[in-house]
LOKENU-60104 format. One record per residue (C-alpha): residue number from 1; residue in one letter; x, y, z. Coordinates in steps of 0.001 Angstrom, whole numbers, m for minus. Layout:
<nodes>
NODE    nr   rest        xx        yy        zz
NODE   NUM      A         X         Y         Z
...
</nodes>
This chain:
<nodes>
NODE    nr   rest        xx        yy        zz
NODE     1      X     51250     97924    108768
NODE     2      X     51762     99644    105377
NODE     3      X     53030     96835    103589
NODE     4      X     49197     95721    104621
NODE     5      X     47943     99217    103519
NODE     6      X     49510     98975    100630
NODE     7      X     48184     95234     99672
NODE     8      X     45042     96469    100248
NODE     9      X     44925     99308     98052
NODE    10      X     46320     96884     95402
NODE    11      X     43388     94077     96068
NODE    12      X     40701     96692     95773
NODE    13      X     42247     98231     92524
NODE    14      X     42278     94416     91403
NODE    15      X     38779     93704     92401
NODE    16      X     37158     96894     90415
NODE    17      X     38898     95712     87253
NODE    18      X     37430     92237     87463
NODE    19      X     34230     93319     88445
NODE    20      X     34157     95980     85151
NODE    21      X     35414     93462     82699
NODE    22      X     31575     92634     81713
NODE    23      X     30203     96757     81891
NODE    24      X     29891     98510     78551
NODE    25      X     32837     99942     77673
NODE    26      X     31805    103472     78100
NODE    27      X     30628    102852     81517
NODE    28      X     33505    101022     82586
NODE    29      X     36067    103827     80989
NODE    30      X     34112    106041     83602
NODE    31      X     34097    104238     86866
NODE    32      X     37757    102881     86396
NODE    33      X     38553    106328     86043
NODE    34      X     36868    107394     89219
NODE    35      X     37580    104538     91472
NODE    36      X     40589    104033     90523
NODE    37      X     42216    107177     90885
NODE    38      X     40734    107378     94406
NODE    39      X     42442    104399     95236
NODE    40      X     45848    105594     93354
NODE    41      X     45885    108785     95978
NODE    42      X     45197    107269     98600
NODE    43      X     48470    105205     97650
NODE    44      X     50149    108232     96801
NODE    45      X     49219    109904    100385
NODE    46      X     50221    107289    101844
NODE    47      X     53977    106768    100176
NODE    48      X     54182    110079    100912
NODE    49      X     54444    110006    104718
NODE    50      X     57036    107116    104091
NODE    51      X     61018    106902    104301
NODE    52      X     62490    105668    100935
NODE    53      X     63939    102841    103231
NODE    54      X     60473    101519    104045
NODE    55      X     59466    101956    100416
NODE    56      X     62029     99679     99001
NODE    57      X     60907     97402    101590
NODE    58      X     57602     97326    100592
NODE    59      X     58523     97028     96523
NODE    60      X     60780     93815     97457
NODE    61      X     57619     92239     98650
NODE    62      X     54980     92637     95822
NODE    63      X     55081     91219     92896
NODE    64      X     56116     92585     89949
NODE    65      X     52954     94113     88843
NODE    66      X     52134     95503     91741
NODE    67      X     55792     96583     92619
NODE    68      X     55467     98825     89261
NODE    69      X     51843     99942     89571
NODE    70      X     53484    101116     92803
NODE    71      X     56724    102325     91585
NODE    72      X     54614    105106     89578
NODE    73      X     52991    106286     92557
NODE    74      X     56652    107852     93571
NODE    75      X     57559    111223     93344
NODE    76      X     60001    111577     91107
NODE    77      X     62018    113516     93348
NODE    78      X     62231    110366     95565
NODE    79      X     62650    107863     92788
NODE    80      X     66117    108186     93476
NODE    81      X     66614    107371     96511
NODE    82      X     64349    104517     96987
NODE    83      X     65804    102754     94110
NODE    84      X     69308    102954     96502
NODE    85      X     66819    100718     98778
NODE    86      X     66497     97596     96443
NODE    87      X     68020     94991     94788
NODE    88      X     69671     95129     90848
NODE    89      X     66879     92585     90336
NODE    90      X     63991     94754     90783
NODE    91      X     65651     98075     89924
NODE    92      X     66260     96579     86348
NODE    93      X     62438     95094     86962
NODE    94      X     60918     98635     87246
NODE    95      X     63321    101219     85542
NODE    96      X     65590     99581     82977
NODE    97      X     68964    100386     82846
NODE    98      X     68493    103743     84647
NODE    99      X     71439    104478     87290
NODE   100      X     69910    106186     90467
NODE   101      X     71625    109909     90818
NODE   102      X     74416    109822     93392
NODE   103      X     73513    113276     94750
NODE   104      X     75578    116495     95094
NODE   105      X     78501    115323     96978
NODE   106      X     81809    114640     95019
NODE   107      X     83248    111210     94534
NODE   108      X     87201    111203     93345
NODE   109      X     89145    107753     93287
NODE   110      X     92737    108682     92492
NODE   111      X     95165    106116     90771
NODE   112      X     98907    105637     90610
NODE   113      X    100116    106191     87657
NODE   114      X    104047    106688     86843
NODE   115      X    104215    107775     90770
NODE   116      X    101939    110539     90491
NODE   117      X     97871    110792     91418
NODE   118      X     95754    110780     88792
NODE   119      X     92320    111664     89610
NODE   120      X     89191    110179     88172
NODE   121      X     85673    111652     88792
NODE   122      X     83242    109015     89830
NODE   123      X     79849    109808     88480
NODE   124      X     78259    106263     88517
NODE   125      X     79068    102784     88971
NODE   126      X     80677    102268     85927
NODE   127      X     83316    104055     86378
NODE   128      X     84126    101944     89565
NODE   129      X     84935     99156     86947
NODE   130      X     88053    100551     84995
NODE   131      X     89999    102076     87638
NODE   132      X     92654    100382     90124
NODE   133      X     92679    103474     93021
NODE   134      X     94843    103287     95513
NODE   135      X     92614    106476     97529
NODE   136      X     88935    107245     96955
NODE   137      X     87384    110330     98981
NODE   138      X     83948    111001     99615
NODE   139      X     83302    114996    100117
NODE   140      X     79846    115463    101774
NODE   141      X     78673    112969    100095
NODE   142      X     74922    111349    100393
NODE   143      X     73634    107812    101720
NODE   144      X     73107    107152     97883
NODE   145      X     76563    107499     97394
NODE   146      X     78171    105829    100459
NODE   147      X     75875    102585     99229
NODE   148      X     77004    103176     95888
NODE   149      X     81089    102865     97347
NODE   150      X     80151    100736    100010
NODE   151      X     78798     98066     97620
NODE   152      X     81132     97715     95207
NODE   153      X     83551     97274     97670
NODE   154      X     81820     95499     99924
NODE   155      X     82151     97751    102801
NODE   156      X     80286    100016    105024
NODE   157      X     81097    103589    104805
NODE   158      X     80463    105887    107751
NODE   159      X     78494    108856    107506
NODE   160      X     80592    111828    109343
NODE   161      X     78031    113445    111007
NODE   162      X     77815    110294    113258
NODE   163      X     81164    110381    114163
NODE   164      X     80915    113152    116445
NODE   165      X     79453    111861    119559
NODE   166      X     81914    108878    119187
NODE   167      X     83372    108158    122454
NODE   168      X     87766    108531    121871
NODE   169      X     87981    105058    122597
NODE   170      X     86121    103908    119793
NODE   171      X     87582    105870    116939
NODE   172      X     90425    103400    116362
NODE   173      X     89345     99724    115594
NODE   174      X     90016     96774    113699
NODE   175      X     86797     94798    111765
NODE   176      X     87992     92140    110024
NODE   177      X     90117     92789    107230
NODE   178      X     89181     96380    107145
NODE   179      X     91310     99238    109596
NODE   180      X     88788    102536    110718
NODE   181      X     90100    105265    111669
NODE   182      X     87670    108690    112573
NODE   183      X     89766    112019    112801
NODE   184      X     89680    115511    113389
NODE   185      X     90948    117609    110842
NODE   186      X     91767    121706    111788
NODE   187      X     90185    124282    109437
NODE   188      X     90746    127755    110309
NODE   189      X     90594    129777    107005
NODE   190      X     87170    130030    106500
NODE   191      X     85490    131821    108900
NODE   192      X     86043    130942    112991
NODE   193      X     88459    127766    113392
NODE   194      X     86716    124610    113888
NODE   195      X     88081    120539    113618
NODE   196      X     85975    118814    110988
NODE   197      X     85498    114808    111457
NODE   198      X     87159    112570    108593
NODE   199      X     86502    109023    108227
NODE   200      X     89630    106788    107274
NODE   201      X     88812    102935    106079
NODE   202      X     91409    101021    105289
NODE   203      X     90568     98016    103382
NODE   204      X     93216     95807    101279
NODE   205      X     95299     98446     98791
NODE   206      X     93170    101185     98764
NODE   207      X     92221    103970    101879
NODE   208      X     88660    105331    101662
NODE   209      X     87848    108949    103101
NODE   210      X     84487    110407    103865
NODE   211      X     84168    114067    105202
NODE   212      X     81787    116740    105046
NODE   213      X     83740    119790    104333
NODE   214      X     86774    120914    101711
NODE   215      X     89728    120752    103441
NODE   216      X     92807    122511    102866
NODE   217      X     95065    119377    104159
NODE   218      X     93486    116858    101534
NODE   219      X     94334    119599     98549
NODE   220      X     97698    120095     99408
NODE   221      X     98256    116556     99693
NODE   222      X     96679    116280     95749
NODE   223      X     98737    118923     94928
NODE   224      X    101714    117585     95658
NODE   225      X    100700    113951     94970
NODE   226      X    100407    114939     91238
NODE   227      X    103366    117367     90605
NODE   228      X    105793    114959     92759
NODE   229      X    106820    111193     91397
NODE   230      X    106801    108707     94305
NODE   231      X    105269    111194     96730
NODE   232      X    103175    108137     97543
NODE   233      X    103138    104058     96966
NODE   234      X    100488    103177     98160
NODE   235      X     97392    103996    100327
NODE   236      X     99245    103371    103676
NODE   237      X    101722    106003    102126
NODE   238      X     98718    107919    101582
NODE   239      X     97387    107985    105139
NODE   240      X    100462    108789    106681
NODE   241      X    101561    111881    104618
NODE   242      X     97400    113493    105294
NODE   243      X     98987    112951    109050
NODE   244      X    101687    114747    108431
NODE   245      X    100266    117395    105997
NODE   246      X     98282    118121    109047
NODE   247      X    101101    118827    111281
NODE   248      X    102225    120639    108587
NODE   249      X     99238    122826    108621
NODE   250      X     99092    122510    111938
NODE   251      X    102580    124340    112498
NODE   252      X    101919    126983    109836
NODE   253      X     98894    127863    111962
NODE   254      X    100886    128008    115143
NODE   255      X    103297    130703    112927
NODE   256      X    100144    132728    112537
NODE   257      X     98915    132578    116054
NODE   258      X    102951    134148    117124
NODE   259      X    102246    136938    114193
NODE   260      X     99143    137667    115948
NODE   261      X     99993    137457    119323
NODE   262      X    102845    140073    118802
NODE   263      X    100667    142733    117230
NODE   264      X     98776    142254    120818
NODE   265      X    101795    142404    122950
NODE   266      X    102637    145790    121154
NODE   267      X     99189    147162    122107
NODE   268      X     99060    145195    125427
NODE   269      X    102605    147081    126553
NODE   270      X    102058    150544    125093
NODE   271      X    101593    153482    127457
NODE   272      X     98108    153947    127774
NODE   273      X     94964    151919    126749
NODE   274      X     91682    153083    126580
NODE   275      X     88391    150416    127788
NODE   276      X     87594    149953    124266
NODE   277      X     91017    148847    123268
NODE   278      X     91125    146497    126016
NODE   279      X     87740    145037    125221
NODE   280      X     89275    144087    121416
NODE   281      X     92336    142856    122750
NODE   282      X     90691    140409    124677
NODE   283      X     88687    139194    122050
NODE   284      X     91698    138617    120058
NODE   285      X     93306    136762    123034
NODE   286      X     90463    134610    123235
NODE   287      X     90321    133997    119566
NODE   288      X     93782    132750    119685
NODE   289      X     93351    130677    122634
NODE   290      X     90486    128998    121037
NODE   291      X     92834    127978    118016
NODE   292      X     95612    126811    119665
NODE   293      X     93439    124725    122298
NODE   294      X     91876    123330    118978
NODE   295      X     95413    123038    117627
NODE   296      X     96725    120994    120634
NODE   297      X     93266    118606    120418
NODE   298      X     93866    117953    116923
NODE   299      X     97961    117205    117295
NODE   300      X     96718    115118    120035
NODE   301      X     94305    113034    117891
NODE   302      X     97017    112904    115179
NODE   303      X     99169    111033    117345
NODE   304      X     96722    108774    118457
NODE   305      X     95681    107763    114979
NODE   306      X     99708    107227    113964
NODE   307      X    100470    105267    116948
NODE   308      X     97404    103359    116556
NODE   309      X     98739    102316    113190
NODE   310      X    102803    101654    114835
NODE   311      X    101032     99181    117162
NODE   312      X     98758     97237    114387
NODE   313      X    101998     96490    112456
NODE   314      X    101206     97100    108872
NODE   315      X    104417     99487    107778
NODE   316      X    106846     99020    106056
NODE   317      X    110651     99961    107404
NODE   318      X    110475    103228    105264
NODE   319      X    106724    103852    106833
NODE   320      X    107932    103599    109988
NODE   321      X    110777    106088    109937
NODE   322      X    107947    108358    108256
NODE   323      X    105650    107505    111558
NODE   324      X    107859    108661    113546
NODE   325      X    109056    111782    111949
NODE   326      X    105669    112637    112239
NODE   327      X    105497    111601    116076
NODE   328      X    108380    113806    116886
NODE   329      X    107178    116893    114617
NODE   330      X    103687    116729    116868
NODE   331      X    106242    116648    120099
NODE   332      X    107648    119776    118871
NODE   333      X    104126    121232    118304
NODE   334      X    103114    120282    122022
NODE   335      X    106227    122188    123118
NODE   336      X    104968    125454    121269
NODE   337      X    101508    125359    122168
NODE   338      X    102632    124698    125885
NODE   339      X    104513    128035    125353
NODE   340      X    101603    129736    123389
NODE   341      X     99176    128962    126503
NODE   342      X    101745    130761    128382
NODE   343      X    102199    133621    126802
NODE   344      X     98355    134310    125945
NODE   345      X     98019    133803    129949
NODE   346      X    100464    136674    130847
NODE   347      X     98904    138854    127896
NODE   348      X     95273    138540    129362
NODE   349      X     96555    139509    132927
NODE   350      X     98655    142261    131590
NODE   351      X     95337    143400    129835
NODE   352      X     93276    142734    132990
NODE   353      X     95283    144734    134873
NODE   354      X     95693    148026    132532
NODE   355      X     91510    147456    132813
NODE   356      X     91855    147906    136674
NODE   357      X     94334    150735    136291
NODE   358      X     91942    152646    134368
NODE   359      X     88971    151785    136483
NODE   360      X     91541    152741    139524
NODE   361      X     91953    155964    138212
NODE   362      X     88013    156653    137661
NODE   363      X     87932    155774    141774
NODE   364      X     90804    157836    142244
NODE   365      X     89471    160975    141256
NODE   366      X     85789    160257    142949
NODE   367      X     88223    159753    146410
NODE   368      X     89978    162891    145659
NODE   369      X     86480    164467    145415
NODE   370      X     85206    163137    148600
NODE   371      X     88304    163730    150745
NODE   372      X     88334    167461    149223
NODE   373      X     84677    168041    150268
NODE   374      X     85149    167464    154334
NODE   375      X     86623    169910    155324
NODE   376      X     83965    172811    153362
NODE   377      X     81242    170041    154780
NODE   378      X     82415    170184    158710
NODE   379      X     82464    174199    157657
NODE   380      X     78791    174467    156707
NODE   381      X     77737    171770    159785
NODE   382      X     79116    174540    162175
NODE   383      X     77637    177444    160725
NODE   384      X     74248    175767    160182
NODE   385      X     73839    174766    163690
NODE   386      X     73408    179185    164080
NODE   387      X     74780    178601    167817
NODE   388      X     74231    182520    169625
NODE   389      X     77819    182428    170349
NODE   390      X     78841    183166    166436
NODE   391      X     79537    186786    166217
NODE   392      X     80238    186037    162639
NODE   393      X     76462    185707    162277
NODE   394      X     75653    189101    162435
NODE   395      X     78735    190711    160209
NODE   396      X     77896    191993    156973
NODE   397      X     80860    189690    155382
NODE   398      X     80463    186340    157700
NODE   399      X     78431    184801    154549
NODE   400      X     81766    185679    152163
NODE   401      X     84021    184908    155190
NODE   402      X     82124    181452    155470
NODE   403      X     82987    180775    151828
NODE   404      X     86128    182169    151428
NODE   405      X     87229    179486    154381
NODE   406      X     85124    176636    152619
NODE   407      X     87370    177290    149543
NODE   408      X     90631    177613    151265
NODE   409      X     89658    174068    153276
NODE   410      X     89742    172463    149599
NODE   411      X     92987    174031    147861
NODE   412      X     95442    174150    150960
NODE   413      X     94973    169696    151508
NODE   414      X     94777    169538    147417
NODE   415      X     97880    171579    146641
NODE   416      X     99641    169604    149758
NODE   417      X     99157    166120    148310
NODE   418      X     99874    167624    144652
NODE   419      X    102878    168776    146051
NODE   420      X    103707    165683    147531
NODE   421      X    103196    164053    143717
NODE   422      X     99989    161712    145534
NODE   423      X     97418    162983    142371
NODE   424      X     99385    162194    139920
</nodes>
């Protein structure tokens, strides 16, 4: 429908120009002028409402002309992406040698060089031609720049924000000659703990990475990629020491969880706590129980992803032992966590329960109050009946003697059970 649109904005723009080519020149300069730049916006309203997807579509079936009489109806804030929608062909058709922008997202491809990583930016597609990586990794990065990896390779790159509703069963497959692999990664230094997705391709010698977000597992493993010869040897290598950077990371936030934990056990086990304290230390229970749930998902995944890659058969002898290392490191982990979810457990019930000690106490005094209270009560029910029989009535002192024996009905039960050490 607006390839049809568009054709027929083009045919009428055609048709005025034919039909002016025999109008004086100074009358033809005015209603090309007119007519045509009503028919230019409505082509420009009309490109507007548009994807870029449906654009390129549209360009790849005019002819040339037309595609470029078209072409400068774009925004040039869009210009980019639709040329990501069309073929070399045409894009060297309508703009020349112009590259399209790749967007904000970073693109690294890292080589092996003398043992260690060396990092090259990727800015374009040129630079795609002089490098032999071994790792490329895609940081939030755009469509524009997944088509830009994807093709060159000839691959298709996930985007990560799909991965999420991803049923378990589906994160580990096999497509041809190419391995996928979609992860969850732990970040817990920035603000509240979360997993981030991270998707692993795994085509021929070199492992492809796309993820949204800066993770502290992928810098470490640059870090110590580049400052330590034969760290890695190729992009297998490379998968399997992210896996167990992230038990790694994984155990050093367990460590923190115990630090934390133990400044709440010294609170939790002190000699009084107030409401308010309790409230906090709850929080801070929960917090912690959040992580090391998220902890225990992620280990979980981690050793799902490495056995995946046991059972496909593509390690080396030295790979393997490293698989497995890393299989009985996230065995440990389990262990701890196990033990964490225990002791967070008898730290919320020990806080519970200070919580209904205090509220006890609050109830305790309004008993105290009420049981206190009868006795004067039954006191004034007798006298306020006024029966005849009361000689007290009349005496000048029976309203003092009334509330002398109210009083003495409180103190003589309230010393007793003081005595007895019941209100304390």
């Amino acid at each position: 429908m607006s390839l049809q649109t568009v054709n027929d904005l083009l045919k009428k723009h055609r048709l005025v120009e034919s039909m002016l080519q025999n109008q004086p020149v100074h009358r033809r300069k005015l209603v090309t002028s007119l007519v045509q730049k009503q028919h230019m916006v409505e082509l420009n309203t009309l490109l507007k409402r548009l994807t870029a997807i449906e654009i390129g579509q549209i360009l790849s079936s005019l002819e040339t002309d037309d595609a470029s009489l078209v072409w400068e109806q774009i925004a040039r804030e869009r210009q980019d992406d639709v040329l990501w929608e069309i073929s070399d062909t045409l894009r060297e058709q309508l703009v020349g040698d112009r590259e399209p922008h790749c967007g904000v997202g970073q693109m690294s491809a890292f080589e092996l060089i003398d043992g260690r990583l060396s990092k090259v930016s990727i800015t374009c597609r040129h630079d795609l031609d002089t490098i032999r990586p071994i790792w490329i990794d895609l940081l939030n990065p755009t469509k524009a720049q997944r088509l830009l990896i994807g093709q060159h390779y000839g691959l298709e790159l996930p985007d990560p924000a799909e991965m999420t509703d991803l049923e378990a069963s589906a994160r580990f497959y096999v497509e041809q000659d190419e391995i996928h692999i979609h992860s969850d990664f732990l970040l817990d230094r920035e603000g509240p703990a979360r997993s981030v997705p991270v998707a692993f391709v795994l085509r021929g010698d070199i492992l492809f990475s796309v993820r949204n977000e800066e993770l502290p597992v992928f810098r470490l493993q640059r870090l110590r990629a580049r400052t330590q010869p034969g760290f890695v040897s190729d992009s297998r290598d490379m998968l399997l020491d992210l896996y167990a950077t992230e038990a790694e990371y994984s155990a050093d936030s367990l460590e923190n969880i115990y630090s934390e934990l133990e400044l709440v056990s010294k609170s939790v086990l002190s000699h009084s706590m107030s409401d308010e304290d309790a409230a906090r230390i709850l929080a801070d229970i929960a917090e912690q129980e959040d992580l090391n749930g998220r902890i225990r998902r992620n280990i979980l995944d981690t050793q799902r992803a490495v056995s995946f890659l046991l059972r496909r058969k593509l390690l080396t002898s030295t790979q393997l032992e490293d698989a497995q290392q890393i299989l009985r490191d996230i065995e440990s982990l389990n262990s701890h966590t196990a033990f964490l979810f225990g002791k967070i457990n008898f730290l919320m019930d020990a806080t519970v329960g200070f919580i209904n000690i205090n509220q006890n106490k609050v109830i305790k005094i309004f008993s105290v109050a009420s049981v206190s209270l009868l006795p004067p009560t039954l006191i004034a029910s007798v006298y306020g009946m006024n029966f005849k029989h009361m000689p007290e009535l009349d005496w000048m002192m029976g309203y003092p003697f009334a509330l002398s024996l109210m009083v003495t009905s409180v103190l003589v039960p309230y010393l007793y059970f003081r005595r007895k050490g019941w209100l304390r």
